[in-house]
N, C-alpha and C positions, 0 to 999 in steps of 0.2 A: 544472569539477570537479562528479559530482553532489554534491546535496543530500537528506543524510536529515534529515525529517520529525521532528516528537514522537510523532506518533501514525501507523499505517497497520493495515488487517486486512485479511486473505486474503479473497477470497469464490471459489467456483468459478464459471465465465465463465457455467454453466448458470443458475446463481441470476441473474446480473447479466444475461443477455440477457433476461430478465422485461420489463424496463423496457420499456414501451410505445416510447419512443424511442431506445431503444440504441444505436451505430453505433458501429464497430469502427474504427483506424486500424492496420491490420492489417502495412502500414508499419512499423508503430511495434516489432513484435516484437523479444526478443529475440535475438541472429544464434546459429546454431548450427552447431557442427560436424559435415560432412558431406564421404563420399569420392565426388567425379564422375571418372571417368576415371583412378583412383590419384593426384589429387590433394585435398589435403585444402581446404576451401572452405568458407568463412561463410554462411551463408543465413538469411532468415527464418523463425522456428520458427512452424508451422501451428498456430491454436488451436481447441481444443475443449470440449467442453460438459463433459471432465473436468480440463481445466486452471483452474490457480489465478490470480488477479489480486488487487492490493493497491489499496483504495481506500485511499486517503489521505487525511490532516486539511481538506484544502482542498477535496474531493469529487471529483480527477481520478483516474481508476485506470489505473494505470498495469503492465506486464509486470515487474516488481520491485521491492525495497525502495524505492526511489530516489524524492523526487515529483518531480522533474524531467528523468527518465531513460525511455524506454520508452514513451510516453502514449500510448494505447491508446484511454483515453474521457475528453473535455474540455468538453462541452458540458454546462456548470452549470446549471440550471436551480432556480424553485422545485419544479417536480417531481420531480427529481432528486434534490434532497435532501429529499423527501418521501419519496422510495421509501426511500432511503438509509435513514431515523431508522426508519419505519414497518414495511417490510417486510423489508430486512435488518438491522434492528434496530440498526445502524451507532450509535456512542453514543461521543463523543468523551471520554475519561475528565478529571478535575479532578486536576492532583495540588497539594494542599496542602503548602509546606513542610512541613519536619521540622525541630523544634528541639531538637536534644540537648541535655538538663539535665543537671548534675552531680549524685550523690547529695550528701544532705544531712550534712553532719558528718566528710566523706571527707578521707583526712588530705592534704594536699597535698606533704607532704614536709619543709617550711618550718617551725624549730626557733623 
């Protein structure tokens, strides 16, 4: 079953082929529907410099929401996520709990 992530963001394939070491697992695409011969048939969808990919929490970027669905680019590096913090400005958000208070003096109901 995949696994969604806490965190992932879009980048286009054009930004993310920047990286000096890029290398696509092109494999990895989503399959798409396609008619060969009047029948209908799954294949790998062709990427381009206008399509979208999701870097994920873990820095693998992957063809969909999913971090473990798709994988696309997996070789982690400290470069990598150099590029990631620096140049796509990739920035993993903090979410602090939330403690809901009760107003002060609110009646509770209770005679």
């Amino acid at each position: 079953m995949a696994t969604m992530g806490k965190y992932c963001k879009a980048y286009s394939l054009k930004k993310l082929r920047e990286f000096s070491q890029w290398t696509e697992r092109a494999e990895n695409t989503r399959k798409e529907k396609q008619e060969v011969d009047g029948k209908e048939v799954e294949v790998n969808r062709v990427l381009t410099d206008d399509d979208f990919l999701y870097l994920q929490e873990n820095y693998v970027v992957t063809d969909g929401i999913f971090k473990d669905e798709n994988i696309i680019f997996d070789n982690i590096t400290p470069e990598w996520q150099k590029f990631c913090k620096n140049t796509l400005l990739f920035d993993i958000p903090v979410y602090e709990p939330v403690q809901v208070q009760t107003s002060a003096g609110k009646d509770t109901g209770h005679s």
